[in-house]
Residue frames as a rotation matrix with the C-alpha (Angstrom) as fourth column:
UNK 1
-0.008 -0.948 -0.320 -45.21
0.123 -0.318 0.940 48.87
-0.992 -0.031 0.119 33.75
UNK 2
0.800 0.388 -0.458 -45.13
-0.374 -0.274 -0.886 50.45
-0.469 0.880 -0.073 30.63
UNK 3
0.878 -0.428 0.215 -42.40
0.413 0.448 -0.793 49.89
0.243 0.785 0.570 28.06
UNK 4
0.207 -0.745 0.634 -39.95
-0.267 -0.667 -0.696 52.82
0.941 -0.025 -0.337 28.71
UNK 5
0.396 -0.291 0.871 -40.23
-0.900 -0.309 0.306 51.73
0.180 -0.906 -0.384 31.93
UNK 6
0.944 -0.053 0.324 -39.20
0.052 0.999 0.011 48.05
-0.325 0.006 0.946 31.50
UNK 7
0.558 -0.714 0.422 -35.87
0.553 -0.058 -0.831 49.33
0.618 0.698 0.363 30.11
UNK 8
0.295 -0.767 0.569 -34.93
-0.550 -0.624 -0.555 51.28
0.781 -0.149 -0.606 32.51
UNK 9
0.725 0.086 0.683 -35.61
-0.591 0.587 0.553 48.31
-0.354 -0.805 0.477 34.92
UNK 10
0.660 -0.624 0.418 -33.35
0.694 0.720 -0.021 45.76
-0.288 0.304 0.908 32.93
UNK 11
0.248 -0.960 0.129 -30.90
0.660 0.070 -0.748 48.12
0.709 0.271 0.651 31.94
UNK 12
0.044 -0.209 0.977 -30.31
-0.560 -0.815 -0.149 51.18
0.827 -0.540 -0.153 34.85
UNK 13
0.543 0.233 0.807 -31.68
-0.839 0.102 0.535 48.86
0.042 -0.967 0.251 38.02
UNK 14
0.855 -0.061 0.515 -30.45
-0.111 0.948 0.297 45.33
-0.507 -0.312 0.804 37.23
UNK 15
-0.024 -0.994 -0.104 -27.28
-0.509 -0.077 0.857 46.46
-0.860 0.074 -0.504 35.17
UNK 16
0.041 -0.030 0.999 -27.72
0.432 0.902 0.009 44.25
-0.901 0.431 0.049 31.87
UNK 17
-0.509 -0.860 0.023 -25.58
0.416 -0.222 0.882 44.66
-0.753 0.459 0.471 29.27
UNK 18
-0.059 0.362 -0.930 -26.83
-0.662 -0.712 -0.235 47.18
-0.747 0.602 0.282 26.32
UNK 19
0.768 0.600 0.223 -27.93
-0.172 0.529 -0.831 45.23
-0.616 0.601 0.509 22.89
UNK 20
0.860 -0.350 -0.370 -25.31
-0.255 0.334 -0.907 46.17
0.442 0.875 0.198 21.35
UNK 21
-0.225 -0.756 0.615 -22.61
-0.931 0.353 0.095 45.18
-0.289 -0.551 -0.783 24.22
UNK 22
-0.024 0.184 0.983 -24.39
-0.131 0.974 -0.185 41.36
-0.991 -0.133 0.001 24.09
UNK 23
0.920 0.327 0.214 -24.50
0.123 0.278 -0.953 41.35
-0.371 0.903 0.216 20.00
UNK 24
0.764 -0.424 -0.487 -20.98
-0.642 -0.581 -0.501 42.76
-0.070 0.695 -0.716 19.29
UNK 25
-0.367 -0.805 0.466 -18.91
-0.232 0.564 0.792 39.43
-0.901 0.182 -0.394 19.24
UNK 26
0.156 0.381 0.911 -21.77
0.965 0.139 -0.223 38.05
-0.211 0.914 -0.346 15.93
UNK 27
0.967 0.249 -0.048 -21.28
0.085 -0.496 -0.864 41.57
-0.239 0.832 -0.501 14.62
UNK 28
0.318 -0.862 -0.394 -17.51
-0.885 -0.419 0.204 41.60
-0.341 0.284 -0.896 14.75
UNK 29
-0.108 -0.196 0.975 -17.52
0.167 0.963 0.212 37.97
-0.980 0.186 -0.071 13.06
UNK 30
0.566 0.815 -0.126 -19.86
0.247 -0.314 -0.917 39.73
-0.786 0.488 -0.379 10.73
UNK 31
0.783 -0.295 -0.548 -17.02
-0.396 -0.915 -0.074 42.46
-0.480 0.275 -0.833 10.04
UNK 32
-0.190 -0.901 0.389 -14.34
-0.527 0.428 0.734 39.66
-0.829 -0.065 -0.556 9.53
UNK 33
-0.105 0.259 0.960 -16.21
0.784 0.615 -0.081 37.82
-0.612 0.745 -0.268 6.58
UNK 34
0.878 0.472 0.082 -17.22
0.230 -0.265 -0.936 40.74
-0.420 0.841 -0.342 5.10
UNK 35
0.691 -0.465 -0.553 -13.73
-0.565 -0.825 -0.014 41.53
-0.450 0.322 -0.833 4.57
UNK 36
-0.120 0.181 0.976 -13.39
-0.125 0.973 -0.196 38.15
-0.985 -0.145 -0.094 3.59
UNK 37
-0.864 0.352 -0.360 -15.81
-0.354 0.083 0.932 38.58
0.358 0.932 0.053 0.82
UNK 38
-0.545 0.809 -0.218 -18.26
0.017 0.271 0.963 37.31
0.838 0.521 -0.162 2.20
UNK 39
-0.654 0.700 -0.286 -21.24
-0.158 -0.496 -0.854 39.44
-0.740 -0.513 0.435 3.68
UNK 40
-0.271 0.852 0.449 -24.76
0.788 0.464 -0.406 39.66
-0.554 0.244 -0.796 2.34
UNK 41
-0.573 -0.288 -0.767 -24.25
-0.311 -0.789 0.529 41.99
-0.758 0.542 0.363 -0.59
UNK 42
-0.699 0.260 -0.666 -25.21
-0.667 0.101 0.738 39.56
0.259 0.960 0.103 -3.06
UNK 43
-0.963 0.232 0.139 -27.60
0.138 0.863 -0.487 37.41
-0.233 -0.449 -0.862 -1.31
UNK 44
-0.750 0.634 0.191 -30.94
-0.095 -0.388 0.917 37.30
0.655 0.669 0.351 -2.36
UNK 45
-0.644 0.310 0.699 -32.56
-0.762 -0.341 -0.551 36.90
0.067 -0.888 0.456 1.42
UNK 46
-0.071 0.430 -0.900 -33.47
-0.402 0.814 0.420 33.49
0.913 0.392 0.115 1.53
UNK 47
-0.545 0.097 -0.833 -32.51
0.599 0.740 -0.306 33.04
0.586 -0.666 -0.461 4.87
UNK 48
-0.967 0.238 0.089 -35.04
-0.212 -0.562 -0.799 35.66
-0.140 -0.792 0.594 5.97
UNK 49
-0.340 0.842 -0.418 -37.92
-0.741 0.034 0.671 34.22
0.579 0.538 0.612 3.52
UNK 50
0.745 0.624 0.235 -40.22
-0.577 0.780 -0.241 30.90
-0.333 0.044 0.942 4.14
UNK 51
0.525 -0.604 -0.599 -37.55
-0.367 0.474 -0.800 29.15
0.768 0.640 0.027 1.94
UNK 52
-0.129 -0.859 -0.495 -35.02
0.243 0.456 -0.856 28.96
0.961 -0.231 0.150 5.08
UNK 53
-0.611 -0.060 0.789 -36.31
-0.485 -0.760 -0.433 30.95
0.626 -0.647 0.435 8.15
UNK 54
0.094 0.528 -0.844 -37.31
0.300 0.793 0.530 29.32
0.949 -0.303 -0.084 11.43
UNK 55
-0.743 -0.625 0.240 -35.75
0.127 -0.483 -0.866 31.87
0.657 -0.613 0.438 13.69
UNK 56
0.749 0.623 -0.224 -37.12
0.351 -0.088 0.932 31.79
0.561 -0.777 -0.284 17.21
UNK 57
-0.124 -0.020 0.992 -36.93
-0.337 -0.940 -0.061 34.69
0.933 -0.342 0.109 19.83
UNK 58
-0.409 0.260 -0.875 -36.77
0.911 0.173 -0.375 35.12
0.054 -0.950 -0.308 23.65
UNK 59
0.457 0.882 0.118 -38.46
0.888 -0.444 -0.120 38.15
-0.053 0.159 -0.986 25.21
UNK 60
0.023 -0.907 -0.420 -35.15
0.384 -0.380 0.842 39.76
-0.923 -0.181 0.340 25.73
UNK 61
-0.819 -0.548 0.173 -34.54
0.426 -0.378 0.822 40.09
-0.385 0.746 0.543 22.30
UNK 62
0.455 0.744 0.488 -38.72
0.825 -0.559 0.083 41.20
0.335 0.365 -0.869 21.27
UNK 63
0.722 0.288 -0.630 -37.83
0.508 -0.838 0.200 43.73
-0.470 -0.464 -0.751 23.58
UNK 64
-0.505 -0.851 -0.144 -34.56
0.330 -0.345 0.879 44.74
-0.798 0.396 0.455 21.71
UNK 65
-0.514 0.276 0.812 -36.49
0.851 0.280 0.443 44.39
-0.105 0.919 -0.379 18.54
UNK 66
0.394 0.879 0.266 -39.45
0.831 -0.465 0.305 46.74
0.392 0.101 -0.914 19.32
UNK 67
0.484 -0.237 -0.842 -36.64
0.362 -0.822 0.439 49.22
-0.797 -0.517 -0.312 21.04
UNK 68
-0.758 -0.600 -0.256 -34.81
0.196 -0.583 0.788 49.67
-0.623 0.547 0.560 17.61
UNK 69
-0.571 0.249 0.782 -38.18
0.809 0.005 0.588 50.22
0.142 0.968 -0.205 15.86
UNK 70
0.463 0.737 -0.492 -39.49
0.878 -0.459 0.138 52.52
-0.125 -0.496 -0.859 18.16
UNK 71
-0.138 -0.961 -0.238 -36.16
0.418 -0.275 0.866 54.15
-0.898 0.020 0.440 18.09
UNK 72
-0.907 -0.171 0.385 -36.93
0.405 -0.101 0.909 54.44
-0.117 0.980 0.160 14.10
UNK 73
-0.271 0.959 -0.081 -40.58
-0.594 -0.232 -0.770 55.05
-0.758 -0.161 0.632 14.26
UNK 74
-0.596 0.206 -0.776 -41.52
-0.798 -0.046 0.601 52.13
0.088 0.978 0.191 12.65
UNK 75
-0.778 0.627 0.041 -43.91
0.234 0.350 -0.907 51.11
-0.583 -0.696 -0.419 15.12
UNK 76
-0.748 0.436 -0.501 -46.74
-0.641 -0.279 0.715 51.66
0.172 0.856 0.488 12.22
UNK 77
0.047 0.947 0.318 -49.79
-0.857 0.201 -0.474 50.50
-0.512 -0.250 0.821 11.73
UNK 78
0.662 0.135 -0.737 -48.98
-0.650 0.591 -0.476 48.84
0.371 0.795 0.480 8.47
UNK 79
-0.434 -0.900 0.030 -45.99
-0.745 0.340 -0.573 47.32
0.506 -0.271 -0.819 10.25
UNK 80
-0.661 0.421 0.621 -48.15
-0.368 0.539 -0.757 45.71
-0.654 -0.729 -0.201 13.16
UNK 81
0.545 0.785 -0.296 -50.38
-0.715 0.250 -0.653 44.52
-0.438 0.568 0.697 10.32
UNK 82
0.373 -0.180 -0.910 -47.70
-0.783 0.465 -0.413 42.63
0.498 0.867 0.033 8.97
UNK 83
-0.557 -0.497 0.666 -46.45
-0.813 0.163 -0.559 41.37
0.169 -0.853 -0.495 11.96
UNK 84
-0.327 0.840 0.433 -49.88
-0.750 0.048 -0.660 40.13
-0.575 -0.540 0.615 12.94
UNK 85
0.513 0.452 -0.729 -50.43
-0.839 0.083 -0.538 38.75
-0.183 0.888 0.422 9.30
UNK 86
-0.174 -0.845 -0.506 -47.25
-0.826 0.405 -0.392 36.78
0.535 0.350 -0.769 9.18
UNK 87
-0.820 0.274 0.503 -48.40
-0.309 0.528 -0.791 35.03
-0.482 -0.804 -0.348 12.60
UNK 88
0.185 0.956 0.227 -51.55
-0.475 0.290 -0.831 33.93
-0.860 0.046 0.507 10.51
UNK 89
0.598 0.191 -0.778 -50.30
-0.790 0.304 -0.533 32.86
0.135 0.933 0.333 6.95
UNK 90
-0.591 -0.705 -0.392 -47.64
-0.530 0.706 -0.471 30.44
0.608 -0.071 -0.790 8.71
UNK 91
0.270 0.506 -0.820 -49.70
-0.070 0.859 0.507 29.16
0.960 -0.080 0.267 10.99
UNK 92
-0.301 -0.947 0.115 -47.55
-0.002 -0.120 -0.993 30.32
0.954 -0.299 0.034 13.59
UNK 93
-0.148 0.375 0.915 -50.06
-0.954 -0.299 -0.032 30.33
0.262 -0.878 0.401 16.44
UNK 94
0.849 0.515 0.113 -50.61
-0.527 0.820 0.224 26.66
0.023 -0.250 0.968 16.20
UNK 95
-0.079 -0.735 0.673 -48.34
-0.756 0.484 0.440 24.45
-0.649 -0.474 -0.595 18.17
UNK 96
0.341 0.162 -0.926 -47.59
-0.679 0.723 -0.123 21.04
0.650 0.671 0.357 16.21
UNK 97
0.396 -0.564 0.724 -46.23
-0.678 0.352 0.645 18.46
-0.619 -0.747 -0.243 18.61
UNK 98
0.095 -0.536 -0.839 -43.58
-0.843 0.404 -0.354 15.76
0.529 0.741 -0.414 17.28
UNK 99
0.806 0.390 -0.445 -42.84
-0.156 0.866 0.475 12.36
0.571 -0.313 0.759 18.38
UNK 100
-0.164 -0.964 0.208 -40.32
0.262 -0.246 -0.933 13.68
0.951 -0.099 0.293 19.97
UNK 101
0.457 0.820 -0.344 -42.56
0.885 -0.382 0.266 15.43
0.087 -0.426 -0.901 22.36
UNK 102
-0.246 -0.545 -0.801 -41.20
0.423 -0.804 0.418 18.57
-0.872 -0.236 0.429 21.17
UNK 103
0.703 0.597 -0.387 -43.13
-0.010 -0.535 -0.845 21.34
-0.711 0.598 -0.370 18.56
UNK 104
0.211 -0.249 0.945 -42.40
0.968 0.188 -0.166 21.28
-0.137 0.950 0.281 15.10
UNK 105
-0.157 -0.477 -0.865 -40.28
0.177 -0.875 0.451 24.32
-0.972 -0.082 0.221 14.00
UNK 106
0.415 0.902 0.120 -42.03
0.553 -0.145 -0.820 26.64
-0.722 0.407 -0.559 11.36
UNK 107
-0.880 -0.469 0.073 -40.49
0.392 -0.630 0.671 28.43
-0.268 0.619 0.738 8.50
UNK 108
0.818 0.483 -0.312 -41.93
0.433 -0.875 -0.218 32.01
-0.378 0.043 -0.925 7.90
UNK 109
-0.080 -0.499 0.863 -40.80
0.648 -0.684 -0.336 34.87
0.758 0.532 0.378 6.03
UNK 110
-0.490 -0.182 -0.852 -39.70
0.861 -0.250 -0.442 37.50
-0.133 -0.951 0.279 9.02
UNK 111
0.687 0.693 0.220 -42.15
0.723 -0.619 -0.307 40.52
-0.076 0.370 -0.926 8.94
UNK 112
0.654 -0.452 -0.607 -38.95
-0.314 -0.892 0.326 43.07
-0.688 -0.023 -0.725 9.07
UNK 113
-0.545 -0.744 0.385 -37.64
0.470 0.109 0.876 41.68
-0.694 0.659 0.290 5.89
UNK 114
0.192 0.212 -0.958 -37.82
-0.348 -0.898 -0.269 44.30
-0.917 0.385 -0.099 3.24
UNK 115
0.666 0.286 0.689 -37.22
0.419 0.621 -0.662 41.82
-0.617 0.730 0.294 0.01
UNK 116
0.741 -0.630 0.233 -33.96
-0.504 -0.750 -0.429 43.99
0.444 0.200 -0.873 -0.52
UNK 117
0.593 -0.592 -0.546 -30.53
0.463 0.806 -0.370 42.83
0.659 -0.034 0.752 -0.36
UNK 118
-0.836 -0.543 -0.079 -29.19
0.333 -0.386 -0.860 43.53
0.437 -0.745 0.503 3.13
UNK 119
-0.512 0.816 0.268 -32.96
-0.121 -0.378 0.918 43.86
0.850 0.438 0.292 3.79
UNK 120
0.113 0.580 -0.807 -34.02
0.961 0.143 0.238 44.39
0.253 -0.802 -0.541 7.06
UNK 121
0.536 0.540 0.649 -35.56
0.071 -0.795 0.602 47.10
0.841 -0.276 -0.465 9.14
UNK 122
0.995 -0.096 -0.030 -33.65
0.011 -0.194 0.981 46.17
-0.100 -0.976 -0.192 12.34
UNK 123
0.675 -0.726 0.132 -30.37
-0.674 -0.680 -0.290 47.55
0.300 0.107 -0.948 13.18
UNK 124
0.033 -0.639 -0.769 -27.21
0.130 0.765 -0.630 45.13
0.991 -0.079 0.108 14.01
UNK 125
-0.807 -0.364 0.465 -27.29
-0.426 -0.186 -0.885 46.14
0.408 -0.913 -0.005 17.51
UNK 126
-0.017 0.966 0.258 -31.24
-0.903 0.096 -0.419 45.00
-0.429 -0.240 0.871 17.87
UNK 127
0.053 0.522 -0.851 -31.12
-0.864 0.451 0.222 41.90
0.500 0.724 0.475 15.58
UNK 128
0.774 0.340 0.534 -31.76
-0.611 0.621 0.491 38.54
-0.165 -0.706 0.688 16.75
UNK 129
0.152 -0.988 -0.020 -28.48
-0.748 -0.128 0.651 36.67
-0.646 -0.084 -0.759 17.79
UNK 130
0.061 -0.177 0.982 -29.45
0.432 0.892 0.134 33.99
-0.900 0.416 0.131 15.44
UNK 131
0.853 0.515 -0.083 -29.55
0.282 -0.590 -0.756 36.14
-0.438 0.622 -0.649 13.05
UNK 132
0.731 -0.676 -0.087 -26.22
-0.586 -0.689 0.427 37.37
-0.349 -0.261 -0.900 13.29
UNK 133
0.072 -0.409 0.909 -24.77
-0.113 0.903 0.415 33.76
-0.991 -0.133 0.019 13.47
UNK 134
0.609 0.393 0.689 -26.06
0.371 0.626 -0.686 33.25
-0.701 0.673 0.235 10.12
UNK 135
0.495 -0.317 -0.809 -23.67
-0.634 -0.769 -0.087 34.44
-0.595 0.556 -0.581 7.55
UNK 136
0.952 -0.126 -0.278 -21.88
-0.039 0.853 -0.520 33.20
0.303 0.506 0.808 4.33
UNK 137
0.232 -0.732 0.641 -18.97
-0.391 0.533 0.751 30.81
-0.891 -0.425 -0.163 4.23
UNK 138
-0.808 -0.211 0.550 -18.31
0.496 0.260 0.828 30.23
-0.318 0.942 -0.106 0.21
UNK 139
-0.966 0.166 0.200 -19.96
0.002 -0.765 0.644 32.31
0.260 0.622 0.738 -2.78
UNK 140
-0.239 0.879 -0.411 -23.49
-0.167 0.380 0.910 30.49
0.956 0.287 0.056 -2.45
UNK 141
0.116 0.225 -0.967 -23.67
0.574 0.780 0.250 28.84
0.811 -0.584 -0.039 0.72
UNK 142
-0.065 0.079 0.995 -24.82
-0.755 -0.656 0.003 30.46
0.653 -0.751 0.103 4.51
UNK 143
0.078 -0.230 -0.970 -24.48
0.475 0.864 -0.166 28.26
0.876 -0.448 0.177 7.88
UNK 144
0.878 0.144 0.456 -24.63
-0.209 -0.742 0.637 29.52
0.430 -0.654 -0.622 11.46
UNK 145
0.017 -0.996 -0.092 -21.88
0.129 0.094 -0.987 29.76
0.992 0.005 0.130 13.58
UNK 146
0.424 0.089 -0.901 -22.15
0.674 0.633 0.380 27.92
0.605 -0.769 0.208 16.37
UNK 147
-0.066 -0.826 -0.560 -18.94
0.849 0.248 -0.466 28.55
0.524 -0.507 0.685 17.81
UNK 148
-0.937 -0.121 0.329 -19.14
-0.048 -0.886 -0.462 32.26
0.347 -0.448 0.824 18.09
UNK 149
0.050 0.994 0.101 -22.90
-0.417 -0.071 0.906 31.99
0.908 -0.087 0.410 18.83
UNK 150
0.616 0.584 -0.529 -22.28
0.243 0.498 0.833 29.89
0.750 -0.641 0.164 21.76
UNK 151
-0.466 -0.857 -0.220 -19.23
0.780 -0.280 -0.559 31.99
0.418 -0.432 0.799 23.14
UNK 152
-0.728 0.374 0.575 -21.51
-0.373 -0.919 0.125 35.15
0.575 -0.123 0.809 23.10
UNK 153
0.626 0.780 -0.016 -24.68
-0.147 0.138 0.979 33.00
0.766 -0.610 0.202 24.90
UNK 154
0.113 -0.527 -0.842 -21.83
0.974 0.228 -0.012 31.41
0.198 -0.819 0.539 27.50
UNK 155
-0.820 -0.427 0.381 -20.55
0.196 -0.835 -0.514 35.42
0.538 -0.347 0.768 27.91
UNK 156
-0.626 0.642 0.442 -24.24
-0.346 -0.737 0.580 36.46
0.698 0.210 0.684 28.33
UNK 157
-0.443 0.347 -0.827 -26.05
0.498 0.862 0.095 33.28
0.746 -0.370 -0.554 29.97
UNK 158
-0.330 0.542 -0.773 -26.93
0.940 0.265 -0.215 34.19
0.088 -0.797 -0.597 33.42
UNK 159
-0.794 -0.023 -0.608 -27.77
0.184 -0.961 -0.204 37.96
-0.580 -0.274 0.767 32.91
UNK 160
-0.590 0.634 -0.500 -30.15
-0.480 0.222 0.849 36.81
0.649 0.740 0.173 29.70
UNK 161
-0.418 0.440 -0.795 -31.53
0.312 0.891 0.329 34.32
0.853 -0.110 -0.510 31.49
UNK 162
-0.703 0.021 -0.711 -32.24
0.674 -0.297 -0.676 36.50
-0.225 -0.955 0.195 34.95
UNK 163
-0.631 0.545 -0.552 -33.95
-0.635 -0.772 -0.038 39.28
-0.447 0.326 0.833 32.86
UNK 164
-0.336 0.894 -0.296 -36.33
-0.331 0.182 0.926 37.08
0.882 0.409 0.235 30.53
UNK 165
-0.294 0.744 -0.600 -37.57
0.908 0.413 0.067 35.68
0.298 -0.525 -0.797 34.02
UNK 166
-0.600 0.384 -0.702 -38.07
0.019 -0.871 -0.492 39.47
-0.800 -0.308 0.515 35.50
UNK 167
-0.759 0.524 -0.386 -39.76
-0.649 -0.561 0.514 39.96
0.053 0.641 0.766 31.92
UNK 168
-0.564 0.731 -0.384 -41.87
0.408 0.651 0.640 36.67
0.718 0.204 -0.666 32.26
UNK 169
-0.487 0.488 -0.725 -42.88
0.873 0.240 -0.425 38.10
-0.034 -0.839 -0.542 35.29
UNK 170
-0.573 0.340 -0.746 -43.72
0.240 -0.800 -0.549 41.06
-0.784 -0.493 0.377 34.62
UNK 171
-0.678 0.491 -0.547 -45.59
-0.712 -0.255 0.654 40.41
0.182 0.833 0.522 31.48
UNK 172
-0.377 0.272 0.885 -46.87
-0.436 0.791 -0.429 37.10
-0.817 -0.548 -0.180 33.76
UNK 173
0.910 0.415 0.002 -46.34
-0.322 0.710 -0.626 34.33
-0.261 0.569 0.780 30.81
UNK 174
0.106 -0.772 0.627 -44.20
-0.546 0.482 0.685 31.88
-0.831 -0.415 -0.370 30.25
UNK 175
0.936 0.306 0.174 -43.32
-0.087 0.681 -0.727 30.25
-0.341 0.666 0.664 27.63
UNK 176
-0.064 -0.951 0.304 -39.88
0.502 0.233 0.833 29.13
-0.863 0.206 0.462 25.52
UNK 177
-0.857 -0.061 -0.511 -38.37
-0.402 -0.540 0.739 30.54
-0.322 0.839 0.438 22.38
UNK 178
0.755 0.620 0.214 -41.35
0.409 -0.191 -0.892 31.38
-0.513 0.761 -0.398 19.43
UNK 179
0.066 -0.211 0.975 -41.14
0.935 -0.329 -0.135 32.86
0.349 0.920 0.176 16.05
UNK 180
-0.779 -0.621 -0.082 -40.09
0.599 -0.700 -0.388 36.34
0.183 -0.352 0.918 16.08
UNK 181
-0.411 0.858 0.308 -43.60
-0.556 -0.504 0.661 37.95
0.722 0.100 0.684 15.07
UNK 182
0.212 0.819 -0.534 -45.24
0.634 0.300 0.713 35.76
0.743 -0.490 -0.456 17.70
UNK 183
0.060 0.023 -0.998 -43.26
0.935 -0.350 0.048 37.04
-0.348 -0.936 -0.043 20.91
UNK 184
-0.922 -0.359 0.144 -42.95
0.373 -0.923 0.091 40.46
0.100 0.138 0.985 19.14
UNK 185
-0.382 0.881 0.277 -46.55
-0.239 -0.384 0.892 40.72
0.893 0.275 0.357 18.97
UNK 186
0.307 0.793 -0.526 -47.29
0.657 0.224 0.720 39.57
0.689 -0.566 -0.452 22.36
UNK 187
-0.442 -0.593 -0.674 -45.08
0.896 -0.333 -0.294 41.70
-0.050 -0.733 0.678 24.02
UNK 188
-0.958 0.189 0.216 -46.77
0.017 -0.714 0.700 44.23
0.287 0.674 0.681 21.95
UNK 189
-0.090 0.985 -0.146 -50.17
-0.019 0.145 0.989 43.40
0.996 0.092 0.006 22.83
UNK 190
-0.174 0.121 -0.977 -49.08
0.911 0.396 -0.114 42.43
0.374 -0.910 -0.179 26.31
UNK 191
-0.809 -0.348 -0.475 -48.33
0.498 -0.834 -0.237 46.60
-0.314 -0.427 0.848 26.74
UNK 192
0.243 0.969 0.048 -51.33
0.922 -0.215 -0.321 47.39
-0.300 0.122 -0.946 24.82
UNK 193
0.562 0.042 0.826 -49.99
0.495 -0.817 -0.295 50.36
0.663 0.575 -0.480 23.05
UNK 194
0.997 -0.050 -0.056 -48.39
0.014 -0.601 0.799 51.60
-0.074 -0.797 -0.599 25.88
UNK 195
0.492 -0.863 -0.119 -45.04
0.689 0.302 0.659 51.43
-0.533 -0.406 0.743 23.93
């Protein structure tokens, strides 16, 4: 199954809501702070760098991801190079385990940050819902937001959760949230070019 055709399975056959239907409560929070004052105008993208970034991805959302860059053509070499890269200078392939018995969470700079304020490549309909969550609350200071973050998973829950198993299955791996650039790149690799 190729890409194009995985979309039309999860969204034509099985009915699951469009990206930006499941993203548009965190972007209309978004719209309410910025009119606030406070949106990521003046931020200097710390919370996409190494400095603050730990975001982790289902395949649901890779697949969003890699539909708004395809969408753009910025399915590039140099792009998948950075991708690929990022997943090596963090370390991101190696698992740490805690005494928790649960994996240490990595901080990475996100390969679709652009080091530009308001600096990403992906569109607000495609970004990851943590992503969204994240926004400021006072001149300096960013913080996620639960509340709306867990209204929009509770809206979404069993339709999210039905599709990443069709997608586990039909990429046949399993596995819990990763860093974005990992599951973006396997999903990527899983199609072999075939997106």
């Amino acid at each position: 199954m190729n890409f194009e055709q995985i979309k039309l399975f999860l969204y034509q056959q099985e009915k699951l809501p469009l990206p930006g239907v499941r993203r548009e409560l965190l972007i209309e929070k978004m719209g309410q702070l910025a009119q606030q004052g406070f949106d990521c105008q003046k931020c200097s993208g710390s919370c996409c760098s190494f400095e603050n970034n730990s975001m982790q991805i289902d395949l649901l959302q890779a697949i969003d991801i890699i539909d708004d860059l395809k969408q753009k053509n910025l399915l590039t070499k140099t792009l998948l190079d950075k991708i690929n890269n990022s997943i090596v200078q963090y370390r991101l392939d190696y698992n740490i385990s805690t005494k928790a018995n649960s994996l240490l969470r990595k901080r990475y700079t996100c390969p679709f940050y652009t080091h530009n304020i308001c600096g990403c490549l992906l569109g607000l309909e495609y970004k990851p819902y943590g992503c969204l969550a994240f926004n400021p609350n006072s001149a300096n200071q960013c913080h996620s937001d639960y509340q709306t973050q867990c209204i929009r998973d509770n809206l979404f829950a069993s339709a999210e959760a039905f599709a990443n198993q069709k997608l586990e299955t039909i990429l046949k791996f399993h596995f819990p949230k990763k860093t974005i650039p990992e599951v973006v790149w396997f999903v990527l690799t899983k199609l072999n070019g075939l997106c």
